[in-house]
Phi, psi and omega in degrees: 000113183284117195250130171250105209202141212208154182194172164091012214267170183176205167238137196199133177278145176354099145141339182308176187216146181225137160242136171285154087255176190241092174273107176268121153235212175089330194230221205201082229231357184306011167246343206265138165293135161249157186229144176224147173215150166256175181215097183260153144352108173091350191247164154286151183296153209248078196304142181230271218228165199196135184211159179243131188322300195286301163288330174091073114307089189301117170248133214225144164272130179319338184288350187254307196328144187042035158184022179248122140236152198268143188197144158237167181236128186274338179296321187254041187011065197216145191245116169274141171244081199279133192243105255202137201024090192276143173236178179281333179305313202261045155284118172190177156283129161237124208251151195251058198216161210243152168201109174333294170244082180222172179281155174260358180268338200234003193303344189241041180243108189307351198288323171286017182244156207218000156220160179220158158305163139306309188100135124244166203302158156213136176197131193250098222254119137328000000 
């Protein structure tokens, strides 16, 4: 059973920096895209970053690119999201999830991830 647990999310003012982790178990995940997406009030859920276990090859949503980075440590089995000039935009629940099989053509459609997280908050104050 692939277990998902998000940590680190909080309040933090414009410009402040926060790092999520994801401490993953159940599995063996050295094949799996891990992801992280959000979700604010009123929006769709939201691809921000992405990486593959086994080599660390990144992928960033542009709304990120240069102040998000996605990074894992295979010793703690855990996928970081160091977050970094923070904006109010980027107030949301941020999720944690994994995906087994996946593409590089499908990597930033949350619908293809296949375990999740709980989420935890981020608010980005002005």
């Amino acid at each position: 059973q692939v277990q998902l647990v998000e940590s680190g999310g909080g309040l933090v003012h414009a410009g402040g920096s926060l790092r999520l982790s994801c401490a993953a178990s159940g599995r063996t995940f050295g094949s799996y895209a891990m992801g992280w997406f959000r979700h604010a009030p009123g929006k769709e859920r939201e691809f921000v970053a992405a990486i593959i276990w086994s080599g660390g090859t990144t992928y960033y949503a542009d709304s990120v690119k240069g102040r998000f980075t996605i990074s894992r440590d295979n010793a703690k089995n855990t996928v970081e999201l160091q977050m970094n000039s923070l904006k109010p935009e980027d107030t949301a629940v941020y999720y944690c999830a994994a995906d087994p099989s996946w593409e590089y053509s499908t990597i930033r459609y949350p619908e293809e991830y296949d375990y999740w997280g709980q989420g935890t908050q981020v608010i980005v104050s002005s």
